[in-house]
C-alpha positions as CSV (number, residue, x, y, z in Angstrom):
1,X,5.6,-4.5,7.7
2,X,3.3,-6.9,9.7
3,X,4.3,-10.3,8.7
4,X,1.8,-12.0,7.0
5,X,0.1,-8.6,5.8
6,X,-0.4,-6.5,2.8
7,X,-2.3,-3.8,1.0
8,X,-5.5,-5.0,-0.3
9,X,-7.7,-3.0,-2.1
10,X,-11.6,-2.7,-0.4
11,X,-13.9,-1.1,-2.6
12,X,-12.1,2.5,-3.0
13,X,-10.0,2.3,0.0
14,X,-6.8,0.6,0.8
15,X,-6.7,-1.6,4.0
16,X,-4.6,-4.3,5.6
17,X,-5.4,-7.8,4.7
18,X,-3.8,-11.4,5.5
19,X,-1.8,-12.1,2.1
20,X,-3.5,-13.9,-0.2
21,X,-2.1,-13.3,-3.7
22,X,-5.1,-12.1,-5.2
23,X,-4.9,-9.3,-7.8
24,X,-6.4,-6.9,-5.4
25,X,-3.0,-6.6,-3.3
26,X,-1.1,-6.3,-6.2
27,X,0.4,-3.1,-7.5
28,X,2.9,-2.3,-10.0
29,X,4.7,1.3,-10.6
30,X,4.2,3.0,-13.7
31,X,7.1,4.8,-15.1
32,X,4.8,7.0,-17.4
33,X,2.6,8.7,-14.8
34,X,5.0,7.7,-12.1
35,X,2.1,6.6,-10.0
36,X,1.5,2.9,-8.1
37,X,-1.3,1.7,-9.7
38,X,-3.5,-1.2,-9.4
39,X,-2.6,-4.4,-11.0
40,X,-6.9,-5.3,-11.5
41,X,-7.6,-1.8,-12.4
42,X,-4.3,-0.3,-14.4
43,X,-6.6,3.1,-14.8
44,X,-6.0,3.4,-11.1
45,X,-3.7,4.7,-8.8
46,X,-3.0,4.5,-5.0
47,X,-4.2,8.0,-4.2
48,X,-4.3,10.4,-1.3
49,X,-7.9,11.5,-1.2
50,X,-10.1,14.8,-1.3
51,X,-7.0,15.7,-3.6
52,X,-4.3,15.3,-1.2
53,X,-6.7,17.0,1.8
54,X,-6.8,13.9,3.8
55,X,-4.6,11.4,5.3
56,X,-6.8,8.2,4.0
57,X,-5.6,6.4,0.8
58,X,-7.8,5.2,-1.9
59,X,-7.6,3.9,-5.2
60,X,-8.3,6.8,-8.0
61,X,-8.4,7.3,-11.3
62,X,-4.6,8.3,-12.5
63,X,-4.1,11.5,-12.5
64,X,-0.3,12.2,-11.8
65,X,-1.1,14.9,-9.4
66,X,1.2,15.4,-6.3
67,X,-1.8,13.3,-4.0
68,X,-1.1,10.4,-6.4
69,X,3.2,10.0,-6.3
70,X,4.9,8.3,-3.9
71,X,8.2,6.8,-4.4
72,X,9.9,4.1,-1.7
73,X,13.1,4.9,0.8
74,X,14.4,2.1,2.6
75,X,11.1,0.8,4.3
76,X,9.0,3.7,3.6
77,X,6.2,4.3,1.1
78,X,6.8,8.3,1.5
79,X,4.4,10.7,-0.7
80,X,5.5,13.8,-2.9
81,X,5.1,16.0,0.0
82,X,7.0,13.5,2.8
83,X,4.0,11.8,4.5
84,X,4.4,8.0,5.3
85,X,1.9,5.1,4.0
86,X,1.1,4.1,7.6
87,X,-1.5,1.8,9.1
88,X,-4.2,4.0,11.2
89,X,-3.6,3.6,14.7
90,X,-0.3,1.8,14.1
91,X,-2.3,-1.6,14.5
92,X,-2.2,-5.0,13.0
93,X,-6.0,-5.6,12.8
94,X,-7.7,-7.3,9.7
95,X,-9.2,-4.2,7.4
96,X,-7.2,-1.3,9.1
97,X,-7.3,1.7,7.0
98,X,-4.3,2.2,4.9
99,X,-3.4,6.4,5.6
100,X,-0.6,8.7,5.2
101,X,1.1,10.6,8.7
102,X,3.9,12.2,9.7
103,X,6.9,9.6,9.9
104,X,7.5,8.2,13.2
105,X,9.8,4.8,12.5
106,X,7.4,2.5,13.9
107,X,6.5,-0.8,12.4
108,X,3.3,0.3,11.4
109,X,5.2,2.4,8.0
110,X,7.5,-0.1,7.3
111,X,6.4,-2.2,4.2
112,X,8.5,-4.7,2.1
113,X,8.2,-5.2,-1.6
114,X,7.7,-8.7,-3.1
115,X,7.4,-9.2,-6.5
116,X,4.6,-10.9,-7.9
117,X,7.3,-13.5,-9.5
118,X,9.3,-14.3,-6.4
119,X,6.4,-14.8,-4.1
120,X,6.0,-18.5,-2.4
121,X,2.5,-19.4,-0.7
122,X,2.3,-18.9,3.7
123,X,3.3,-21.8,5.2
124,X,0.5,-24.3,6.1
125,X,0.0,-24.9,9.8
126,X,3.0,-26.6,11.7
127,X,5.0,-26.1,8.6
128,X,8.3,-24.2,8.9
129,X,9.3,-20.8,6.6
Protein backbone atom coordinates (compact mmCIF):
# COMPACT_ATOMS: atom_id res chain seq x y z
CA UNK A 1 0.00 0.00 0.00
CA UNK A 2 1.32 3.53 0.84
CA UNK A 3 4.94 3.13 1.34
CA UNK A 4 5.98 3.75 4.61
CA UNK A 5 2.44 2.86 6.06
CA UNK A 6 0.62 0.28 7.95
CA UNK A 7 -2.32 -0.71 10.05
CA UNK A 8 -1.99 0.44 13.55
CA UNK A 9 -4.41 -0.16 15.97
CA UNK A 10 -6.07 3.37 17.84
CA UNK A 11 -8.01 2.54 20.70
CA UNK A 12 -10.78 0.15 18.97
CA UNK A 13 -10.28 1.26 15.52
CA UNK A 14 -7.81 0.54 12.89
CA UNK A 15 -6.07 3.52 11.15
CA UNK A 16 -3.11 4.30 8.98
CA UNK A 17 0.09 5.04 10.70
CA UNK A 18 3.88 5.70 9.62
CA UNK A 19 5.58 2.13 10.36
CA UNK A 20 7.00 1.86 13.42
CA UNK A 21 7.30 -1.74 14.48
CA UNK A 22 5.41 -1.47 17.62
CA UNK A 23 3.09 -4.36 18.55
CA UNK A 24 0.08 -2.35 17.79
CA UNK A 25 0.58 -2.79 13.80
CA UNK A 26 1.26 -6.17 14.24
CA UNK A 27 -1.14 -8.97 13.39
CA UNK A 28 -0.94 -12.59 12.96
CA UNK A 29 -3.70 -15.04 11.39
CA UNK A 30 -5.07 -17.60 13.46
CA UNK A 31 -5.76 -20.90 11.94
CA UNK A 32 -8.30 -21.88 14.73
CA UNK A 33 -10.80 -19.14 14.44
CA UNK A 34 -9.50 -18.26 11.07
CA UNK A 35 -9.51 -14.56 12.08
CA UNK A 36 -6.48 -11.79 11.91
CA UNK A 37 -6.00 -10.95 15.30
CA UNK A 38 -3.96 -8.66 17.20
CA UNK A 39 -0.48 -9.46 18.09
CA UNK A 40 -0.87 -7.10 21.75
CA UNK A 41 -4.34 -8.35 22.31
CA UNK A 42 -4.48 -12.25 20.80
CA UNK A 43 -8.37 -12.18 22.25
CA UNK A 44 -8.90 -9.77 19.45
CA UNK A 45 -9.64 -9.78 15.98
CA UNK A 46 -9.70 -7.23 13.10
CA UNK A 47 -13.46 -6.90 12.86
CA UNK A 48 -16.14 -5.28 10.75
CA UNK A 49 -18.23 -3.48 13.20
CA UNK A 50 -22.00 -3.16 14.37
CA UNK A 51 -21.63 -6.94 13.36
CA UNK A 52 -20.75 -6.59 9.80
CA UNK A 53 -23.38 -3.43 9.45
CA UNK A 54 -20.75 -0.96 8.76
CA UNK A 55 -17.88 -0.36 6.52
CA UNK A 56 -15.39 0.77 9.59
CA UNK A 57 -12.96 -1.79 11.04
CA UNK A 58 -12.15 -2.22 14.60
CA UNK A 59 -10.54 -4.48 16.78
CA UNK A 60 -13.13 -7.05 18.67
CA UNK A 61 -13.25 -9.62 20.77
CA UNK A 62 -12.91 -13.02 18.45
CA UNK A 63 -15.79 -14.22 17.56
CA UNK A 64 -15.38 -16.07 14.12
CA UNK A 65 -18.43 -14.59 12.71
CA UNK A 66 -18.60 -13.73 8.95
CA UNK A 67 -17.81 -9.61 10.04
CA UNK A 68 -14.54 -11.10 11.56
CA UNK A 69 -12.86 -13.40 8.39
CA UNK A 70 -11.00 -12.10 5.82
CA UNK A 71 -8.56 -13.95 3.87
CA UNK A 72 -5.72 -12.17 1.36
CA UNK A 73 -5.80 -12.31 -2.75
CA UNK A 74 -2.96 -10.92 -4.38
CA UNK A 75 -2.93 -7.35 -2.81
CA UNK A 76 -6.24 -7.42 -1.26
CA UNK A 77 -7.37 -7.90 2.32
CA UNK A 78 -11.08 -9.04 0.96
CA UNK A 79 -13.80 -10.04 3.72
CA UNK A 80 -16.15 -13.23 3.85
CA UNK A 81 -18.71 -11.42 1.92
CA UNK A 82 -16.03 -9.67 -0.94
CA UNK A 83 -15.60 -6.08 0.55
CA UNK A 84 -11.97 -4.73 0.40
CA UNK A 85 -9.82 -3.38 3.54
CA UNK A 86 -9.52 0.07 1.99
CA UNK A 87 -8.34 3.37 3.44
CA UNK A 88 -11.39 5.92 3.72
CA UNK A 89 -11.26 8.40 1.08
CA UNK A 90 -8.54 6.50 -0.73
CA UNK A 91 -5.94 8.96 1.10
CA UNK A 92 -2.51 8.70 2.57
CA UNK A 93 -3.10 10.90 5.70
CA UNK A 94 -1.63 10.01 9.20
CA UNK A 95 -4.76 8.31 11.23
CA UNK A 96 -7.12 7.65 8.22
CA UNK A 97 -9.75 5.20 9.14
CA UNK A 98 -9.08 1.76 8.09
CA UNK A 99 -12.82 0.57 6.29
CA UNK A 100 -14.16 -2.02 4.08
CA UNK A 101 -15.81 -0.91 0.24
CA UNK A 102 -16.55 -2.22 -2.73
CA UNK A 103 -13.24 -3.12 -4.75
CA UNK A 104 -12.10 -0.55 -7.00
CA UNK A 105 -8.04 -1.44 -7.80
CA UNK A 106 -6.80 1.68 -6.45
CA UNK A 107 -3.80 1.97 -4.33
CA UNK A 108 -5.71 2.77 -1.43
CA UNK A 109 -6.65 -1.56 -1.03
CA UNK A 110 -3.50 -2.69 -1.94
CA UNK A 111 -1.54 -3.82 1.22
CA UNK A 112 1.70 -6.01 1.43
CA UNK A 113 2.50 -8.43 4.11
CA UNK A 114 5.80 -8.34 6.01
CA UNK A 115 6.63 -10.58 8.54
CA UNK A 116 7.51 -9.50 11.79
CA UNK A 117 11.00 -11.63 11.21
CA UNK A 118 11.96 -10.19 7.88
CA UNK A 119 11.26 -6.58 8.61
CA UNK A 120 14.49 -4.07 8.49
CA UNK A 121 14.08 -0.45 10.16
CA UNK A 122 12.99 2.89 7.45
CA UNK A 123 15.91 4.26 6.22
CA UNK A 124 17.28 7.27 8.11
CA UNK A 125 17.29 10.51 6.21
CA UNK A 126 19.58 10.70 3.02
CA UNK A 127 20.12 7.05 3.44
CA UNK A 128 19.26 4.78 0.50
CA UNK A 129 16.60 1.51 0.62
Amino acid sequence: MCSGRAIRVNGRNLVLSRKTNSSSMQFFFDQKSRTIKSWSNKERSIDIQSSGASSNLQIWNTNSQWWQTFRFLGENLVSSRGRVVDVAGGVDNENSNIIVASKNNKMSQRWTIIYVDEDKPAPKKGQFV
